[in-house]
N, C-alpha and C positions, 0 to 999 in steps of 0.2 A: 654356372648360374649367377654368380656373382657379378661377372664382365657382361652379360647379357644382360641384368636386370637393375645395374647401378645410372640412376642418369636417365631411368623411365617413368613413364607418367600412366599409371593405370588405371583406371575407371570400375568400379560397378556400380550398377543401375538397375532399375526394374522397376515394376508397379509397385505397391505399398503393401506388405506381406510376401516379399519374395524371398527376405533372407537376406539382403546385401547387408545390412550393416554389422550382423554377426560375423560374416564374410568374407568382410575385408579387415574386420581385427582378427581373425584369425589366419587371412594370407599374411597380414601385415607380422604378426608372429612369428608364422612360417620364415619369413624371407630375413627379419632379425633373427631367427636360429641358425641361419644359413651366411651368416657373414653378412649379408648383405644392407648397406643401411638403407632407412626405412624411414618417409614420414607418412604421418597419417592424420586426412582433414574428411570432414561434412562438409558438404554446400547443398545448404547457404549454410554457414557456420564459422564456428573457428578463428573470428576474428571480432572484437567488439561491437564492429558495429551491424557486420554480417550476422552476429546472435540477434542482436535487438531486430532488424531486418529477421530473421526468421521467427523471431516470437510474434510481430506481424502478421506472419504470413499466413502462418499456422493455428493461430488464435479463432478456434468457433465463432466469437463473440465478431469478427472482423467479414461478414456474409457480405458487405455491399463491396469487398474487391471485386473489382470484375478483372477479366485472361490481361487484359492489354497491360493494366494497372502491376496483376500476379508477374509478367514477362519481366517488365521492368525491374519488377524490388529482386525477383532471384537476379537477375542480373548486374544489377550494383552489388547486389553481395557476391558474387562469382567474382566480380574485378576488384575487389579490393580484397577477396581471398587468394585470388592470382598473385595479386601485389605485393600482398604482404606475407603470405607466406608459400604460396607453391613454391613461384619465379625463382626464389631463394634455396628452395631447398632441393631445387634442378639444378641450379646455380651448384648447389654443392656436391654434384652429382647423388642426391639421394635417390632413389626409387620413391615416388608418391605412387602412394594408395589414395582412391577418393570413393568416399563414400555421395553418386550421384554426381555429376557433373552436367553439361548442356545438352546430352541425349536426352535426360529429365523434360528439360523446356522445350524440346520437339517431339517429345511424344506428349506431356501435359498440356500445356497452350498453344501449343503449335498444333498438333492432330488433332488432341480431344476439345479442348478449346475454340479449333476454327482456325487460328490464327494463320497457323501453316506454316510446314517445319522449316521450310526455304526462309521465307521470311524473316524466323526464330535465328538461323545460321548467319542471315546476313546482318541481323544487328549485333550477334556476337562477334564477325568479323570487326566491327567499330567500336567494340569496348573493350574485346581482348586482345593481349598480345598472340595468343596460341587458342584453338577454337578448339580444336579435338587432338582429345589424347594421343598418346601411340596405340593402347589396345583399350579398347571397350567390351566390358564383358554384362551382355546380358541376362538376368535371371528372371526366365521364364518362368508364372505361377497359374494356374486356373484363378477364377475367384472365389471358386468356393474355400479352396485351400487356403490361398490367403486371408480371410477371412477369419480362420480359422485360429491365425498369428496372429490379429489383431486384438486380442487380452483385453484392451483399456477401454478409454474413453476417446472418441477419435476426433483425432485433428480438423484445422478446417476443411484441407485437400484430402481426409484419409474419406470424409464425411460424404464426398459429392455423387454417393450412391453408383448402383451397379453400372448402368449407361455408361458412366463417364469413365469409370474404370475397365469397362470393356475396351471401350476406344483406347483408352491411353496404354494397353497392353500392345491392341493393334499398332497404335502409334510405332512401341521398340520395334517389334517385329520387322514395319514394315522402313522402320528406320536400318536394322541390321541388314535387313537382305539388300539394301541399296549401299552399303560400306564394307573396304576388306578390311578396314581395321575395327571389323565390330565381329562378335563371337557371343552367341547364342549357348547358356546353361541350363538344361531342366532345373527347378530347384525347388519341386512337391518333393524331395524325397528328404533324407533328415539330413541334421547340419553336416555330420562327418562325410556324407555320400556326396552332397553336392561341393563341398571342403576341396576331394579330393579327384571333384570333375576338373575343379579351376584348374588346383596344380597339375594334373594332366594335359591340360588346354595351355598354360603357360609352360609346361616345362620344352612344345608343340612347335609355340606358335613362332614363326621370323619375323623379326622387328628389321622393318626396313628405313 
């Protein structure tokens, strides 16, 4: 596990109530119990200016972003989350965990948006050094269930009602069935079941 999984770059994604970021602190657990070293980011996140960029983002108060405006700001904060701390800690051969990655931006403004996921890929090609992971794990939710995980008061992207969240599920879907490096998770059922779909799916999958 260790020689397989040191020096990769792993992904989860999903709609908004699917579970990933319980998730991936707890693969990220998993894999520091296991020897194996482990860093672990959000994006947009994680880096000064990529916070202030995601309190942007996210901010109710912030309704007259429009998709093209949304594309852009996650993606200056994806490249200087790259930069500053992924690159580095591939560099050190760690295993990165990412809470969301550019799958996000092709199924949210790319699919549900309009924008279109080709589109969303190819400006990534132009800001980052690396565009997709080695594995992408998607966590499938209905909406009522998620729904269900959303407890609080919702963000500006949690807010953009059923419609848009229908799409932007369709979006993963329709984004995994067109990649072998992307892996599809139920993730209605509770934390420890879905937990131990991943490390089944990882312990699986060939990294080529």
């Amino acid at each position: 596990m260790k020689d397989r999984l040191e020096g990769k770059f792993i992904v989860l994604d999903g709609p908004d109530g699917c579970g990933k970021s319980t998730q991936v602190k707890l693969l990220a657990q998993w894999l520091e119990g296991r020897g194996v070293k482990t860093s672990c980011f959000r994006d947009p996140g994680d880096t000064a200016v990529g916070e202030k960029i995601r309190e942007i983002l996210l901010n109710p108060e912030h309704l007259a972003i429009n998709t093209r405006t949304e594309l852009l700001l996650y993606m200056a904060a994806r490249a200087q989350l790259w930069g500053e701390k992924i690159a580095p800690a591939l560099e050190d051969n760690r295993c990165v965990v990412l809470d969301r990655w550019l799958s996000s931006t092709c199924a949210y403004q790319g699919h549900a948006g309009g924008f279109g996921a080709e589109n969303v890929a190819g400006i990534a090609a132009d800001c980052l050094d690396r565009v997709w992971p080695d594995l992408t794990i998607i966590l499938d939710v209905d909406l009522e269930t998620a729904a269900t995980r959303l407890d609080r008061q919702l963000d500006r992207m949690e807010a953009k009602g059923d419609g848009y969240h229908k799409e932007v599920r369709e979006g993963f879907l329709r984004l995994a069935r067109g990649r072998k490096d992307f892996m599809v998770v139920e993730s209605a059922d509770d934390i420890q079941t879905v937990h131990e779909k991943i490390l089944q799916l990882i312990s699986e999958v060939s990294f080529t």
